[in-house]
C-alpha positions as CSV (number, residue, x, y, z in Angstrom):
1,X,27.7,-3.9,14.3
2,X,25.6,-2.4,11.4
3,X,25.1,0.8,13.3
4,X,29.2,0.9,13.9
5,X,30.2,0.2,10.4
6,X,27.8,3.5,9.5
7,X,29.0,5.5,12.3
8,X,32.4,5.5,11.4
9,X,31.5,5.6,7.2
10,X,29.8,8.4,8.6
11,X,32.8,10.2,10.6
12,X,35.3,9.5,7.7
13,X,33.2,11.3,5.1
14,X,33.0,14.0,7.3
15,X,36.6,15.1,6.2
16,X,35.5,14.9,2.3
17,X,33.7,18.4,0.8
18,X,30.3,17.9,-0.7
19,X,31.6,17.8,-3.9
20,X,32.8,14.4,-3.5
21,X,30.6,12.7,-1.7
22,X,28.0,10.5,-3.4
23,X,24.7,12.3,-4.4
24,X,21.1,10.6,-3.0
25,X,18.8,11.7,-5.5
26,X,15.2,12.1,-4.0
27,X,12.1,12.7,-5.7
28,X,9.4,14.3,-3.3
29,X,5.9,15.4,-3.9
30,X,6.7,19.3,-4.2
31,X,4.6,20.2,-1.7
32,X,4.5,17.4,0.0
33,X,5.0,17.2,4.1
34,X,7.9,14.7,3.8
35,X,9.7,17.9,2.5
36,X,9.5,19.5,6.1
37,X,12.0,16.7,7.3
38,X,14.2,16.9,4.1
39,X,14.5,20.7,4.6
40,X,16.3,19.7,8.6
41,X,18.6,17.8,7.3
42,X,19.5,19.9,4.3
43,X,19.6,22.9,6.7
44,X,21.4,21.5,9.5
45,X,23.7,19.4,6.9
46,X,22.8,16.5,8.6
47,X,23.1,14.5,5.0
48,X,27.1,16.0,4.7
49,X,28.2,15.6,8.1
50,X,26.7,11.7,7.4
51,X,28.9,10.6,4.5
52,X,25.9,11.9,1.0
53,X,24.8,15.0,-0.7
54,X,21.1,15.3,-0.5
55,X,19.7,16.4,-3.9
56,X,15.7,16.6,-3.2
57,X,14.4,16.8,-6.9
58,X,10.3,18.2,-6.5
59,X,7.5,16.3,-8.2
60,X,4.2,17.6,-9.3
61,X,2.1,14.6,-8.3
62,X,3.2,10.5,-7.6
63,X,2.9,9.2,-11.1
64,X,5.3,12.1,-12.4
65,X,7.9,10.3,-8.9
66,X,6.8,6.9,-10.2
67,X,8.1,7.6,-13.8
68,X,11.2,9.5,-12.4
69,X,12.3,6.5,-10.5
70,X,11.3,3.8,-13.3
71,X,13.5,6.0,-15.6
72,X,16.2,6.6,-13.4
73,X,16.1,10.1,-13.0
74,X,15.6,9.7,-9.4
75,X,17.5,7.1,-6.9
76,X,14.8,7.3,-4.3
77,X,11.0,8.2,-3.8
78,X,8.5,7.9,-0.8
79,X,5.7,5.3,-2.2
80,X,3.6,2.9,-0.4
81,X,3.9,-1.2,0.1
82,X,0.7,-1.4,-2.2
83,X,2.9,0.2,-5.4
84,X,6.1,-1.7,-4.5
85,X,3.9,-4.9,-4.7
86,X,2.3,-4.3,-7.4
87,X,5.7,-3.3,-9.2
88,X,7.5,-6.9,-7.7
89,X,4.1,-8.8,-9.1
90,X,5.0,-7.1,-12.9
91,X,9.0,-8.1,-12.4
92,X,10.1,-5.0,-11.2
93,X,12.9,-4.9,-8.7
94,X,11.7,-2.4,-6.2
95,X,11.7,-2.7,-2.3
96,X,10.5,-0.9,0.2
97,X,11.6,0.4,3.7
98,X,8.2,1.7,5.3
99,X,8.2,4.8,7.7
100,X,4.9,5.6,8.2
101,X,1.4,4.0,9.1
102,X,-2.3,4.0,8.2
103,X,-3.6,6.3,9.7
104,X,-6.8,9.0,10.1
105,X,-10.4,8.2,9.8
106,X,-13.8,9.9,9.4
107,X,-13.6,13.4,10.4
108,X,-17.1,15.4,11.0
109,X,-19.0,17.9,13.5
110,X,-18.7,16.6,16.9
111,X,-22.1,14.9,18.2
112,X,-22.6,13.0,14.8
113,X,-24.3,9.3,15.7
114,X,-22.1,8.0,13.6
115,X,-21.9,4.1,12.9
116,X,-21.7,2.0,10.1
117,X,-25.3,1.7,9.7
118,X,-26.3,5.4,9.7
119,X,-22.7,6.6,7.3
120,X,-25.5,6.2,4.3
121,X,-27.4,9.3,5.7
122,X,-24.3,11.5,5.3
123,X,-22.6,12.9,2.6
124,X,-18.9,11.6,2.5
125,X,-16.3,12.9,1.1
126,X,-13.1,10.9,0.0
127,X,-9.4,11.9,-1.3
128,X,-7.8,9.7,-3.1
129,X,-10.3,8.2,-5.3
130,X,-11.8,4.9,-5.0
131,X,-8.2,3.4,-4.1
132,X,-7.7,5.3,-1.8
133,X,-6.6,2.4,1.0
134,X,-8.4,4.1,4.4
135,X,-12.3,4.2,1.7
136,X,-10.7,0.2,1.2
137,X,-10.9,-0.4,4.9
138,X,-13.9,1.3,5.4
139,X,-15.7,-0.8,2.7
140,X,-14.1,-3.7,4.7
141,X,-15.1,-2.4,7.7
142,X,-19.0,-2.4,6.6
143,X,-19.3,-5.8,5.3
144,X,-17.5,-7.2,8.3
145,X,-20.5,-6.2,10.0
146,X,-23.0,-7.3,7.1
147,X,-23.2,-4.0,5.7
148,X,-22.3,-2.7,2.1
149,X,-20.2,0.8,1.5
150,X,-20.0,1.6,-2.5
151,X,-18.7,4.1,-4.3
152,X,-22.3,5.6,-4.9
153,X,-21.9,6.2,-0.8
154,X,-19.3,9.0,-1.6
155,X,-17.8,11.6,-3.5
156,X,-14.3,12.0,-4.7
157,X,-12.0,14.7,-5.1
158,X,-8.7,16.6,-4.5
159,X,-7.8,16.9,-0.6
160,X,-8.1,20.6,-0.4
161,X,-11.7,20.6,-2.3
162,X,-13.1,18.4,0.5
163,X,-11.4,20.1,3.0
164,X,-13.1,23.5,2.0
165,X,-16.4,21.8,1.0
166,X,-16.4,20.1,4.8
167,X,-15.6,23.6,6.3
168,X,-17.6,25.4,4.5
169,X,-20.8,22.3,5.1
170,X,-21.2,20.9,1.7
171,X,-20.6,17.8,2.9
172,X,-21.2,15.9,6.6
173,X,-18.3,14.1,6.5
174,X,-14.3,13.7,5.1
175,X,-11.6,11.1,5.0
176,X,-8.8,12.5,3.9
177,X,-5.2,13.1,4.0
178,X,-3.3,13.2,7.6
179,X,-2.4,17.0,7.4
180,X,-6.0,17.7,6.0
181,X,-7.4,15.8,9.1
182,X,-5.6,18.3,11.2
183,X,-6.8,21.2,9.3
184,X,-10.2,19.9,9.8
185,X,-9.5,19.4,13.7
186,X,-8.3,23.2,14.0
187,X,-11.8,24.2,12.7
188,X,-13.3,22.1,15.3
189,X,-13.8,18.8,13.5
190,X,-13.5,15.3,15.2
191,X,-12.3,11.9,14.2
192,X,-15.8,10.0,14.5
193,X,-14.6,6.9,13.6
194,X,-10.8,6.2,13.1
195,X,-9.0,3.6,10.6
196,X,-7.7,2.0,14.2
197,X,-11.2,1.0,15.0
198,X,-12.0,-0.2,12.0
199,X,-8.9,-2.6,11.9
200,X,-9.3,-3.4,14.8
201,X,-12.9,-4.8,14.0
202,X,-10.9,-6.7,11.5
203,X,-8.6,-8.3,13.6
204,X,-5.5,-6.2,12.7
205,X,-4.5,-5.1,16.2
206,X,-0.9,-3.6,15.3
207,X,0.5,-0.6,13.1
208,X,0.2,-1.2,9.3
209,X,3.0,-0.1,7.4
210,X,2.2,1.8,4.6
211,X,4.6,4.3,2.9
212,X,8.6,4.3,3.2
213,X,11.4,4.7,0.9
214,X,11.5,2.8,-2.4
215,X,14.3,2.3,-4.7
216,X,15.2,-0.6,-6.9
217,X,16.8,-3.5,-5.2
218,X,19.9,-2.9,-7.7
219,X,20.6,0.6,-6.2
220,X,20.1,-0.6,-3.2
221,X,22.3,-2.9,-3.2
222,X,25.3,-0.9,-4.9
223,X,24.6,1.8,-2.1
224,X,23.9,0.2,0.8
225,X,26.3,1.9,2.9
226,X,24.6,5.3,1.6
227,X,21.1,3.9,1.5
228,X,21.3,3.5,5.3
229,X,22.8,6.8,5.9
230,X,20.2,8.5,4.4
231,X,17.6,6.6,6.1
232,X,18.8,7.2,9.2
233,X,19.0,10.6,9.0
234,X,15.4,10.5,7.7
235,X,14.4,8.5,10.6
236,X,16.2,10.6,13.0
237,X,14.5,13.8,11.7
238,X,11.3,12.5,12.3
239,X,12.0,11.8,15.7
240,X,13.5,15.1,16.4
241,X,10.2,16.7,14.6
242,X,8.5,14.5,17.4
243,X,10.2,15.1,20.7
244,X,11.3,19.0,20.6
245,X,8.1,21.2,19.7
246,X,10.4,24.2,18.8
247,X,12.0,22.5,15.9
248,X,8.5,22.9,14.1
249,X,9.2,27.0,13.3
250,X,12.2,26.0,11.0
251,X,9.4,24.7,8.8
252,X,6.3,26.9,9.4
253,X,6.5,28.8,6.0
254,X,6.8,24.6,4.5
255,X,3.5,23.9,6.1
256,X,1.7,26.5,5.0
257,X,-0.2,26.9,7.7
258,X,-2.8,29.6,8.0
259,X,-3.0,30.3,11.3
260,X,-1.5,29.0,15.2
261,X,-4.8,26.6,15.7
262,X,-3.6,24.9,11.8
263,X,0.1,24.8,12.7
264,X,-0.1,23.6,16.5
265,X,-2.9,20.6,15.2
266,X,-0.2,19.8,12.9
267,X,2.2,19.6,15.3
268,X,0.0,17.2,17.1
269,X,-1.0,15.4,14.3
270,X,2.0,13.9,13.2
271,X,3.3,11.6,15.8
272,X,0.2,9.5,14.5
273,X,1.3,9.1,11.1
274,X,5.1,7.5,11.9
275,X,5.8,3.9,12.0
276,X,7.1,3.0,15.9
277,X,8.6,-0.2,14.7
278,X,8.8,-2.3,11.8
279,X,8.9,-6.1,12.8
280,X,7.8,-9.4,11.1
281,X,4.7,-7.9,13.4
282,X,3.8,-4.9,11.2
283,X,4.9,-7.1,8.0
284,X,2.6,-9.3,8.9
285,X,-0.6,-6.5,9.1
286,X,0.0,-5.6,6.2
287,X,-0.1,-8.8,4.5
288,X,-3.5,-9.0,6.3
289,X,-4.6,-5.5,4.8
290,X,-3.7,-6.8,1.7
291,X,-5.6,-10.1,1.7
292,X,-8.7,-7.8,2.7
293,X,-8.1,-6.0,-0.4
294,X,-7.8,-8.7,-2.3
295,X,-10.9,-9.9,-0.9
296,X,-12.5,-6.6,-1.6
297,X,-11.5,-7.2,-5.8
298,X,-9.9,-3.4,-5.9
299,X,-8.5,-4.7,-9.1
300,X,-7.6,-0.8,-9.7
301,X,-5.1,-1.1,-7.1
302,X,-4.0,-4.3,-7.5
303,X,-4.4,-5.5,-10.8
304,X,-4.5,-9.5,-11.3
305,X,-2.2,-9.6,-8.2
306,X,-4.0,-12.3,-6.1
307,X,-1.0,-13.1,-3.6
308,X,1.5,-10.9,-2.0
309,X,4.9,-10.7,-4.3
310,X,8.0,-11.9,-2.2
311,X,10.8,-9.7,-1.6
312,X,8.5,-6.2,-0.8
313,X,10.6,-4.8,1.4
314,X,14.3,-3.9,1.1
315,X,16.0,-7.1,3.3
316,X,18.1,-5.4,6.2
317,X,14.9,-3.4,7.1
318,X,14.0,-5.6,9.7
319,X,17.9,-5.1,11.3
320,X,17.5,-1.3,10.4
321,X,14.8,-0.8,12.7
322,X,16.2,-2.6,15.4
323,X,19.2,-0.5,15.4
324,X,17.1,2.8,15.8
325,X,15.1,1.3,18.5
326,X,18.3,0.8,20.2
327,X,19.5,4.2,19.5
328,X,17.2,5.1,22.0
329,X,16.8,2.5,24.7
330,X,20.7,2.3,25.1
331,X,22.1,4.3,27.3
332,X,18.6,6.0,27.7
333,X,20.2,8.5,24.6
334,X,17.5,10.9,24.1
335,X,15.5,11.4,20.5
336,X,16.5,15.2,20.4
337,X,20.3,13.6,20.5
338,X,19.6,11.5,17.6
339,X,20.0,13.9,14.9
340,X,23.1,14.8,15.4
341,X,26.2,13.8,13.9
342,X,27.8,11.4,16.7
């Protein structure tokens, strides 16, 4: 019924100009790869022909979207559960509808003898900071198997800095962001040990959630109707940027790729990166990340926050997700079909 009632909001906005439909205002990293999907829907006017404007507002880094949203300036950003938690624990009102999973690892020359035990006799490089929620699960990772990983076991800095000090072999070993993983993998680096094996050694066998769309449970609910427009569309894109390889040149100049090996390993890359489903399954991992972070006393990420704050994600999420799996199992409709306009 939810997927009807949008379908046809959908088809009777499609007689109203831009001018008068209501205006989704999106803050995005500026260079940041949720822009490639953003671009296809501006381009093919996939947010008009489905009942909003798009207005994508750049942001130089995520404090600068962070402050943008708390001040209203924006309607929507891409964030992560840990933020949105954080935010409820203060008496915020965010919420959260997750998209995308952990995901990456260590990357490194091939023929490493990588394990937990020898990690101490390379130089590791992390993005991110000491925060940064895959150096988390790593640290998790090593005292699960009676084995200590500090900060004084790595070096920090921006993505592209360790991407050029990995190529260039100032350091063994990177973990780093996803499209920085598939630069390293173009120049003939491996994942030696990916974040899936090291939650799986912690007993978190299923996708985590871990970044989606966040706007304040107020907007949300005075724009429902809107809200799930837009996140379909989103949604929609992404599965389009999945199934149908040639969509990838309307966005080659966006990914700022340097060569065919960079662009085609990002290509493959980011399948990895999007949520499949998002269930009381995934909600649960992630409340089992989050205890192990808790455990772990990353007080910089979490603050005094000791238990999960209720009301995380936004509460039709659940029902969203259900009615984009069935987008595709019924009547076999095929994800290149999905973005457009029905």
């Amino acid at each position: 019924m939810r997927y009807i009632l949008v379908l046809f909001y959908a088809l009777v906005c499609n007689v109203l100009s831009a001018e008068t439909l209501p205006q989704i205002k999106v803050g995005v990293l500026q260079y940041g790869t949720i822009n490639w999907e953003l671009s296809h829907i501006k381009s093919q006017q996939l947010d008009t022909q489905n009942g909003f404007q798009l207005i994508v507002i750049p942001m130089a880094n995520k404090n600068a979207a962070a402050i943008a949203l708390q001040s209203n300036a924006v309607d929507i950003i891409m964030s992560d559960v840990f933020w949105v938690a954080r935010q409820r624990h203060l008496g915020k009102d965010y919420q959260i509808l997750p998209m995308h999973k952990i995901s990456g690892g260590i990357y490194g020359k091939p023929g490493i003898p990588l394990s937990i035990n020898t990690l101490s006799q390379y130089s590791l490089g992390v993005a991110g900071g000491a925060t940064d929620k895959n150096f988390i699960i790593l640290q998790s990772y090593a005292t699960a198997q009676n084995s200590t990983i500090t900060t004084q076991n790595a070096s920090f800095g921006a993505p592209p800095l360790l991407h050029r000090m990995l190529t260039s072999g100032q350091i063994d070993l990177m973990l780093n962001f996803w499209h920085y993983n598939a630069r390293a993998s173009a120049a003939g680096f491996v994942n030696l040990l990916p974040v899936t094996k090291m939650l799986a050694k912690l007993n978190i066998e299923t996708e985590v959630p871990l970044m989606g769309w966040v706007a304040s449970e107020a907007w949300l609910s005075q724009n429902q109707t809107v809200f799930e427009a837009f996140a379909t569309q989103s949604w929609r894109a992404k599965q389009r940027f999945i199934s149908e390889p040639q969509l990838w040149e309307t966005v080659r100049t966006l990914t700022k790729a340097q060569n065919d090996e960079v662009f085609h390993a990002l290509r493959q890359a980011y399948p990895a990166t999007i949520l499949t489903d998002f269930s009381p399954r995934q909600a649960r991992a992630f409340e089992q990340l989050f205890n192990l972070v808790v455990d772990a006393e990353q007080t910089a990420l979490l603050g005094d926050m000791k238990q999960l704050a209720k009301g995380i994600y936004w509460p039709d999420a659940f029902v969203m997700w259900q009615a984009w799996q069935q987008e595709i199992s019924v009547g076999g409709q095929n994800p290149s079909d999905i973005g457009k306009t029905q």
